[in-house]
C-alpha positions in Angstrom: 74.6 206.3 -90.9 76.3 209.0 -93.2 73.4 211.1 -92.7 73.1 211.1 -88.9 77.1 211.7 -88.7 76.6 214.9 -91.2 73.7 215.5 -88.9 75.3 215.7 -85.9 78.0 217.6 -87.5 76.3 221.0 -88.3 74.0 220.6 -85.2 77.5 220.8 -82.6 78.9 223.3 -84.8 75.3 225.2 -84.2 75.9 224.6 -80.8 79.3 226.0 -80.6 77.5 229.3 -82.2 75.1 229.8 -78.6 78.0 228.4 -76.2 78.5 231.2 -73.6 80.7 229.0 -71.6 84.3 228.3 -72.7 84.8 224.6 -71.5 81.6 223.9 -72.9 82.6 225.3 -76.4 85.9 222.9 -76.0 83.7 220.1 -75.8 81.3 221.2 -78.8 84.1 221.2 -81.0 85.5 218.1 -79.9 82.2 216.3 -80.3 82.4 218.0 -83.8 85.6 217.2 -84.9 84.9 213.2 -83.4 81.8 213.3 -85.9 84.3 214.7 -88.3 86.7 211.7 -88.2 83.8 209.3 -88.1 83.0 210.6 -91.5 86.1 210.2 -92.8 86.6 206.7 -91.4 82.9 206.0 -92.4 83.6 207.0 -96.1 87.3 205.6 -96.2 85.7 202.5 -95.4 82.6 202.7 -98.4 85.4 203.6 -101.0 88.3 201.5 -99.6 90.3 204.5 -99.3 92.8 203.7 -96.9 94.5 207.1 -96.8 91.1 208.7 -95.4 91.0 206.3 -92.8 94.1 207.6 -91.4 92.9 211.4 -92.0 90.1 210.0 -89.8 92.2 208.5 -87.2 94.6 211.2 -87.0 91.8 213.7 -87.0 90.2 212.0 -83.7 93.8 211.9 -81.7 94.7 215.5 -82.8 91.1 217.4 -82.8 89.0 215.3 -80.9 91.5 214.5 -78.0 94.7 216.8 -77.7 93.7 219.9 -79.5 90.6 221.0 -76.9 93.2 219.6 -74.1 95.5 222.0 -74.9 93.3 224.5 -74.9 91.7 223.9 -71.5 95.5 223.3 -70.4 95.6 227.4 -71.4 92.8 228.1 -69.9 94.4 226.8 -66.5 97.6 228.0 -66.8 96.7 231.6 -67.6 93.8 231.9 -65.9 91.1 232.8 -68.8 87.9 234.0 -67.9 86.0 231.0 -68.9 82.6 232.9 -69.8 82.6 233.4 -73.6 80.7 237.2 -74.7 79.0 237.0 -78.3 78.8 240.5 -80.0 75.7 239.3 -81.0 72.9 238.9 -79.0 71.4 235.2 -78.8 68.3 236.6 -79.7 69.5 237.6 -83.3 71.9 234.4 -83.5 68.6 232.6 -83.4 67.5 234.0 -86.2 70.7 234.5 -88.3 71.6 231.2 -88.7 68.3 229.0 -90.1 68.6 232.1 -92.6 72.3 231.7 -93.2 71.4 228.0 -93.8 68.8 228.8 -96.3 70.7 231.2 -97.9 74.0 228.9 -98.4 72.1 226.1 -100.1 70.3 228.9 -102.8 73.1 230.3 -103.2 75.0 226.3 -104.2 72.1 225.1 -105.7 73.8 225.6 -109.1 77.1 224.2 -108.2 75.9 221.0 -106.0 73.9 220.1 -109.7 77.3 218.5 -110.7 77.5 216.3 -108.0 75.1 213.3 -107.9 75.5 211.4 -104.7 77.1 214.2 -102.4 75.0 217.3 -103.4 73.4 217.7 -100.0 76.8 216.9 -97.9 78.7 219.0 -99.6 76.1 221.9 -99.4 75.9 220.9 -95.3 80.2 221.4 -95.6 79.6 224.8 -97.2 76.9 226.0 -94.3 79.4 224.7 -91.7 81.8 227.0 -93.3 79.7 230.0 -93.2 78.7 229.3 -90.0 82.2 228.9 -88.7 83.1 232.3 -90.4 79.8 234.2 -88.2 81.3 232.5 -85.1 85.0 234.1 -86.0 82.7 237.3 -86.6 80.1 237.4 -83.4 82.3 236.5 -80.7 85.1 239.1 -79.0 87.8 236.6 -77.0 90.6 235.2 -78.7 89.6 231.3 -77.6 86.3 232.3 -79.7 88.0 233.0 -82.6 90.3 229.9 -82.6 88.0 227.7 -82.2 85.7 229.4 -85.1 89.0 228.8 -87.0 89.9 225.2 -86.2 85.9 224.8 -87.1 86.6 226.4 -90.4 89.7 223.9 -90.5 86.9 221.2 -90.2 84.4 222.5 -92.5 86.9 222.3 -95.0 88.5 218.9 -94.0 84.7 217.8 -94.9 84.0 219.7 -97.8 87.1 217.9 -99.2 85.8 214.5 -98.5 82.4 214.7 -99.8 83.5 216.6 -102.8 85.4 215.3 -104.1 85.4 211.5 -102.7 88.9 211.6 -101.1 91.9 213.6 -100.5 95.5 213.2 -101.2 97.4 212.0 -98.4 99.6 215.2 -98.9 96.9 217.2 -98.4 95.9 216.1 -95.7 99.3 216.3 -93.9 99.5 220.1 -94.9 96.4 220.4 -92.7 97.8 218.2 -89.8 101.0 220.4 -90.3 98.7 223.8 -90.4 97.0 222.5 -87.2 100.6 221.7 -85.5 101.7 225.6 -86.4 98.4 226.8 -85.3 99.3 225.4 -82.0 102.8 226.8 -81.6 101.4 230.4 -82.7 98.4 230.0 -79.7 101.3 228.9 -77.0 103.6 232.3 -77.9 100.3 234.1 -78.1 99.0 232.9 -74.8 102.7 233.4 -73.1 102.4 236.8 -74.6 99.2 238.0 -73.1 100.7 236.4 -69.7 103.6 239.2 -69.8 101.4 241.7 -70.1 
């Protein structure tokens, strides 16, 4: 089950990567961040870690449900072009990220040895991560780049759990609390670009 979840994982964050539509790259990362708190909730459960179970929760009200309404909220209000412009052509994409994939798990293999049951989640965490840092890079409008960053939010949410097993609960609520900031900063950001 674990591996069809991590599965499903890089393959919407992948998607999110070739999305030239902006609803549609709303939905992507709400389908990843629901495969996101699945994990958690699916691991809280195999180590009776109660505390991940509400990171898993909490991540599928906030990321999987209010966050991308929010957005498309925005989107509404301001009146956003809703066709999202890559710098880089989908030609190149296509070949940039099977070699970014590659490329991320030579470049762990040495630090994934010290992990026996995780190795290949958390070397699938750290591809999400780079992939969510080329999305940031390759795409021009500001929705773009927040959702390469709440994916990068994700990627590390994940790379905590399979690393190391479990997070502290107060860790956790930092990210919740980043995510909650992150929010306020897009609303002033968004009323900004209104005034203009």
């Amino acid at each position: 089950m674990i591996n069809i979840l991590m599965g499903l994982f890089l393959a919407t964050l992948i998607s999110e990567l070739f999305t030239t539509r902006l609803y549609r790259l709303f939905a992507w990362y709400a389908i990843n961040s629901l495969m996101l708190g699945l994990i958690a909730i699916y691991n809280g459960n195999k180590i009776d870690d109660s505390a991940m179970i509400i990171a898993g929760i909490l991540t599928l009200i906030f990321k999987f449900i209010i966050i991308p309404y929010i957005l498309k909220y925005f989107v509404g209000h301001f009146g956003i072009n809703r066709k999202v412009t890559p710098s880089v052509p989908i030609h190149y994409a296509i070949i940039l990220v099977p070699l970014m994939l590659v490329f991320t798990f030579y470049l762990i293999t040495p630090i994934i040895k010290n992990f026996t049951f995780t190795s290949n989640y958390v070397a699938i965490a750290i591809s999400a991560l780079f992939l969510s840092l080329v999305m940031i890079i390759e795409h021009k409008d500001m929705l773009s780049k927040i959702i390469g960053f709440l994916s990068i939010e994700n990627s590390l949410f994940l790379l905590g759990i399979t690393a190391t097993n479990g997070m502290p609960m107060l860790v956790e609520l930092g990210i919740f609390f980043d995510l909650m900031m992150f929010i306020v900063v897009i609303n002033l950001l968004f009323k900004y670009q209104g005034e203009q």
